[in-house]
C-alpha positions as CSV (number, residue, x, y, z in Angstrom):
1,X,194.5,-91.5,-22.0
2,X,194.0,-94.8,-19.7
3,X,197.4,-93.5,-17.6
4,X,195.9,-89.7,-17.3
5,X,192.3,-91.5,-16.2
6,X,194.3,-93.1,-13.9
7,X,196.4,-90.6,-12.4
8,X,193.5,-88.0,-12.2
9,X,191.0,-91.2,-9.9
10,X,194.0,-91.3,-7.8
11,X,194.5,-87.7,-7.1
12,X,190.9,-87.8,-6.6
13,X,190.8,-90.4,-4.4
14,X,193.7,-88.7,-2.2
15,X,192.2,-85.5,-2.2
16,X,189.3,-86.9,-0.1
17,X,191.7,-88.7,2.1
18,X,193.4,-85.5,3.0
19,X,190.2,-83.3,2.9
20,X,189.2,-86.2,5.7
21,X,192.3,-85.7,7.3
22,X,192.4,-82.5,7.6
23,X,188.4,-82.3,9.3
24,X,189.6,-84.8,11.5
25,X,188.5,-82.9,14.7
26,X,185.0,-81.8,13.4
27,X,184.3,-85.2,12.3
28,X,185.0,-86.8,16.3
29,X,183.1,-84.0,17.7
30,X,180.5,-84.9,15.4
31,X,180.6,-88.4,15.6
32,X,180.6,-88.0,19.4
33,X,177.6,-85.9,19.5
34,X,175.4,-88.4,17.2
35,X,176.7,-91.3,19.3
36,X,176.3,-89.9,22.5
37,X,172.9,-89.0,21.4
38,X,171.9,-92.4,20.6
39,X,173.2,-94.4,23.5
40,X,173.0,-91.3,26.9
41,X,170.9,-92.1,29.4
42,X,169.1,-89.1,31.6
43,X,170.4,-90.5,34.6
44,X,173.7,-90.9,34.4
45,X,176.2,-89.0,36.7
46,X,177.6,-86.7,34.0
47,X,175.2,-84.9,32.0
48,X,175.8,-85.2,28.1
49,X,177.3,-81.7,27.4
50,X,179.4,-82.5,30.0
51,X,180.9,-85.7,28.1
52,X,181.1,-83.6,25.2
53,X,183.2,-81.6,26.5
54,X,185.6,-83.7,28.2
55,X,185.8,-85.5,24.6
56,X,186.7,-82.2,23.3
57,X,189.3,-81.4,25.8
58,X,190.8,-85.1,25.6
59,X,190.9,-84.7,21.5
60,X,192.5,-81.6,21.5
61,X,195.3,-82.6,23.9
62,X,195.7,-86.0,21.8
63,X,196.1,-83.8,18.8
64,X,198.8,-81.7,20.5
65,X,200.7,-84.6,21.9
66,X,200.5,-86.6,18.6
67,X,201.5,-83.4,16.9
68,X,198.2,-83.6,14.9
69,X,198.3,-79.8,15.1
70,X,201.2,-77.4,15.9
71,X,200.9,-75.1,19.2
72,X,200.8,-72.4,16.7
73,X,198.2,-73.4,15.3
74,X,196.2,-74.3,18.6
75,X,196.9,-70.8,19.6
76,X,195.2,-69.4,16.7
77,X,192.2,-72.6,16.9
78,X,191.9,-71.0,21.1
79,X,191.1,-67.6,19.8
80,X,188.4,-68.4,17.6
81,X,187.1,-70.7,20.5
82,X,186.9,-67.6,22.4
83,X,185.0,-65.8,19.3
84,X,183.0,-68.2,18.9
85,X,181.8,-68.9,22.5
86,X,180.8,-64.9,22.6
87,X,179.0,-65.2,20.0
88,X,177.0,-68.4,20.7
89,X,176.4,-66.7,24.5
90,X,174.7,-63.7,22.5
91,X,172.5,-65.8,20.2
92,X,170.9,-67.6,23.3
93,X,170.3,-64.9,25.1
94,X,168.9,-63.2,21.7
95,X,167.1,-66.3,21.3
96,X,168.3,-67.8,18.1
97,X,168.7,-70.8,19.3
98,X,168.8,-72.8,22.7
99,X,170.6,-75.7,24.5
100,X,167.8,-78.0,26.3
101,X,169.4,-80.4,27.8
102,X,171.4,-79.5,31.7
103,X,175.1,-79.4,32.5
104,X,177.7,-78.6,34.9
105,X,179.8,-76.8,33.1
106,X,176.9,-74.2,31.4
107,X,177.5,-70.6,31.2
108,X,174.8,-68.0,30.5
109,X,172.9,-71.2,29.3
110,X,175.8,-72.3,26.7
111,X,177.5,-75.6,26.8
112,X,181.2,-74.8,27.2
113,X,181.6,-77.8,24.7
114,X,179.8,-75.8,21.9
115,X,183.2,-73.8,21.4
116,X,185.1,-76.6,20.5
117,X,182.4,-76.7,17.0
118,X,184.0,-73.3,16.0
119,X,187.3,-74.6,17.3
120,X,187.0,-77.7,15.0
121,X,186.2,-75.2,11.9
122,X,189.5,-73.3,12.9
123,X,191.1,-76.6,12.9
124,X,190.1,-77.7,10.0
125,X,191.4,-74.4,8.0
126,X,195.0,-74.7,9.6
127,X,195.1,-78.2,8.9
128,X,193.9,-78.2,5.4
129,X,196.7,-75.4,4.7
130,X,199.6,-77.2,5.7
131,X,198.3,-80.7,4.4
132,X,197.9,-79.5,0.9
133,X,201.1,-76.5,1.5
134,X,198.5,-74.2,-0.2
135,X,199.3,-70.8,-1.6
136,X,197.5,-68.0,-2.2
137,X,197.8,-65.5,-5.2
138,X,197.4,-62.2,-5.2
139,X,196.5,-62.1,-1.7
140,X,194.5,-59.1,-0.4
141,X,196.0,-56.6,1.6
142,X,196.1,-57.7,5.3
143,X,195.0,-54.6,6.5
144,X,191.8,-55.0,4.6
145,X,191.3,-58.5,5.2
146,X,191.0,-57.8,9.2
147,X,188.8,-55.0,8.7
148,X,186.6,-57.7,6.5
149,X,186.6,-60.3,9.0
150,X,185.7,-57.5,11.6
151,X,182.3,-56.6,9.9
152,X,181.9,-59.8,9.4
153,X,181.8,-60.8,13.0
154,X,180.4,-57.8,14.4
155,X,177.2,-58.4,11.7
156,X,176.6,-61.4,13.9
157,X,175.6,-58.9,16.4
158,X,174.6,-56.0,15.4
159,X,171.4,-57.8,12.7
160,X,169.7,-58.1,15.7
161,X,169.3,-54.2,16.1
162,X,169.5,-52.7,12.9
163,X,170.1,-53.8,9.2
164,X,171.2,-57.4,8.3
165,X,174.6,-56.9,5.8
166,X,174.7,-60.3,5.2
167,X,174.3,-59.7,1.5
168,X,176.6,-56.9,1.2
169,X,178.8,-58.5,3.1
170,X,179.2,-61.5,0.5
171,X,179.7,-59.5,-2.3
172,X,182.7,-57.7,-0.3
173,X,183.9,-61.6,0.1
174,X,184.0,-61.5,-3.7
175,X,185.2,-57.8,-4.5
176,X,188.2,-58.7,-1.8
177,X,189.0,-62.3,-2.7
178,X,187.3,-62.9,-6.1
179,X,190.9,-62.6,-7.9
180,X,192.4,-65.0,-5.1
181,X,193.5,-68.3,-6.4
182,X,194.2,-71.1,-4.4
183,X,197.3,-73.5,-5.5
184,X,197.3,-76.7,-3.8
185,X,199.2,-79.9,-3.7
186,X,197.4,-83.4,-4.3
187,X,200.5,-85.5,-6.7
188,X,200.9,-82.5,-8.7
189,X,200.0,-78.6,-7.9
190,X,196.2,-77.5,-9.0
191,X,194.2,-74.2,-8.5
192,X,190.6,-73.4,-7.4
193,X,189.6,-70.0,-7.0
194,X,189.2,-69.0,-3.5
195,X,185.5,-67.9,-2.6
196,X,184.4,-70.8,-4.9
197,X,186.1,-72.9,-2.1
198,X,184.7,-71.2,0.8
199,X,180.9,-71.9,-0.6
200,X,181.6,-75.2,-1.5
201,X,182.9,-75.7,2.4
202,X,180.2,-73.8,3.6
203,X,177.8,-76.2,2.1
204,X,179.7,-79.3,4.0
205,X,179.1,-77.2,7.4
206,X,175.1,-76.6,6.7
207,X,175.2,-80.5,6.4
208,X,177.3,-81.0,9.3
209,X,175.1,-78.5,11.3
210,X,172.0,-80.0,10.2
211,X,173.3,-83.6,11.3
212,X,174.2,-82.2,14.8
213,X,170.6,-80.9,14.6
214,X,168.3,-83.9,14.0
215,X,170.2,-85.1,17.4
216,X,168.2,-81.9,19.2
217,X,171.5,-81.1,20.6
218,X,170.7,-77.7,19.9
219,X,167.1,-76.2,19.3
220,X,166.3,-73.4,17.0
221,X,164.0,-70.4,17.9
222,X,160.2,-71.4,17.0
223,X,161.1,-74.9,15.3
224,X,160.5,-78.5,15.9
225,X,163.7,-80.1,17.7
226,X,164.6,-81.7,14.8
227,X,163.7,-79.3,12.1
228,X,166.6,-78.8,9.4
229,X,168.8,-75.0,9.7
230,X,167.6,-72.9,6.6
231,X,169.8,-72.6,3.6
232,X,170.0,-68.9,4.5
233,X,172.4,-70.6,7.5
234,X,174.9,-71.5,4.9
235,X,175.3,-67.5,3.9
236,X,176.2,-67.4,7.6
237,X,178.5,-70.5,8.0
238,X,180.3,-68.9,4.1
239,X,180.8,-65.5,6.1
240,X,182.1,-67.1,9.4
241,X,184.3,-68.9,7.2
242,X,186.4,-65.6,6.2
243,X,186.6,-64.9,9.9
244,X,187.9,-68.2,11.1
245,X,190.3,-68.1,8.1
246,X,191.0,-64.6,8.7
247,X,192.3,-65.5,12.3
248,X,194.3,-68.3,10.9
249,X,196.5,-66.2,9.2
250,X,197.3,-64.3,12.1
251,X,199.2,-67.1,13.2
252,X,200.0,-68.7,10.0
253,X,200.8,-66.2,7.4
254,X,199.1,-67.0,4.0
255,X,201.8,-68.2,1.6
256,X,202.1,-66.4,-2.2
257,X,205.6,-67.7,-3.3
258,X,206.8,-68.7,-6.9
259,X,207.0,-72.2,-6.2
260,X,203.0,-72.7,-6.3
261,X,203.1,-70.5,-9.6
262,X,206.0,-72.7,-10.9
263,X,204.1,-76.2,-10.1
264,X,201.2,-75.2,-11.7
265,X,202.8,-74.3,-14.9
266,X,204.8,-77.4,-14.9
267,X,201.9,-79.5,-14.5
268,X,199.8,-77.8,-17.2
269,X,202.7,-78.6,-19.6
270,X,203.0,-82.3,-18.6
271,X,199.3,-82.6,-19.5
272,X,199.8,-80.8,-22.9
């Protein structure tokens, strides 16, 4: 009993460890954004988005150089930059939120550095994949999982003009990856089923969001600078989950193999 104790505090504690090491980039840009918040000065030469973002650029090229992340995964981390900068220039303009402070490099009143937050999300998913060699069983069809992410994203949009599917839209999550099982490596092989991992991540990012926003980094429509996101933000930050993972795998190819299938069993026997 004393040895399993043992065994399980120390898969525990390494499970953290990687799940730190895999969020490396969110945490910098986070830990940049509070700092630079508590020591910027209005008058210095380079505005504070501005710093941000030459953080961001300098991390990402470390990462590439160190091999923190493959250029195959960058690829796919670039794309949902992209996504993710369209859709934070149509939520300003809408209004849902604003950017107070100035900056060079500011286009249609968004940051350029704000990009890098969705890129740190894509990060993170990539990462966490190869550090814990996850599999995925049965995975949806690919085909359907595209069209998913698609309705997803557009839903961003389109709320703003008619009905809000943010609702229907998580229970497709479930009808399309509620069988999904994720088998992961920390010592030996375990499984967690997949949606339950994407709200308990989306949780982590409505913290994370709401740390970045007592910093009044960014503003939200009608609120006090540093009033918290609502919990209905972590609905959003659950859906934009499936899209960023969705554009992972178009670079890296969910995994479904025996060998997750074979670990797992083996382990459950060494435990009985």
């Amino acid at each position: 009993m004393r040895t399993r104790l043992s065994h399980g505090l120390a898969e525990f504690i390494m499970f953290g460890l990687k799940m730190g090491w895999a969020s490396l980039f969110g945490g910098l840009m986070l830990g940049a954004i509070i700092a630079s918040k508590a020591f910027w000065q209005a008058d210095w030469p380079i505005a504070r988005y501005d710093a941000l973002l030459g953080f961001a650029l300098v991390t990402q090229a470390l990462f590439l150089i160190f091999r923190l992340e493959t250029f195959e995964e960058a690829k796919v981390i670039l794309l949902f930059h992209l996504t993710g900068t369209v859709m934070e220039w149509f939520k300003v303009s809408a209004g849902s939120w604003a950017y107070p402070e100035p900056a060079l490099f500011k286009l249609f009143d968004v940051p350029l550095f704000s990009g890098f937050m969705y890129a740190s999300v894509g990060s993170f998913i990539a990462r966490v994949i190869r550090l814990f060699e996850m599999r995925f069983a049965p995975y949806p069809p690919i085909g359907l999982t595209f069209l998913l992410a698609l309705a997803i994203y557009a839903n961003f949009f389109t709320h703003h003009f008619i009905w809000d599917l943010r609702l229907a839209l998580i229970a497709a999550t479930v009808a399309v990856y509620g069988r999904t099982m994720i088998s992961y490596r920390v010592g030996r092989r375990h499984r967690m089923n997949l949606v339950l991992a994407g709200a308990l991540s989306s949780f982590f990012l409505w913290l994370a969001e709401n740390i970045g926003t007592l910093t009044g980094t960014w503003v939200y429509s009608g609120k006090h600078v540093s009033s918290f996101a609502s919990l209905s933000k972590m609905g959003s930050w659950y859906l934009l989950l499936y899209v960023a993972f969705i554009t992972v795998t178009v670079v890296v190819r969910p995994r479904s193999d025996e060998p997750a299938a074979e670990g797992y069993e083996s382990n459950r026997a060494d435990r009985e």
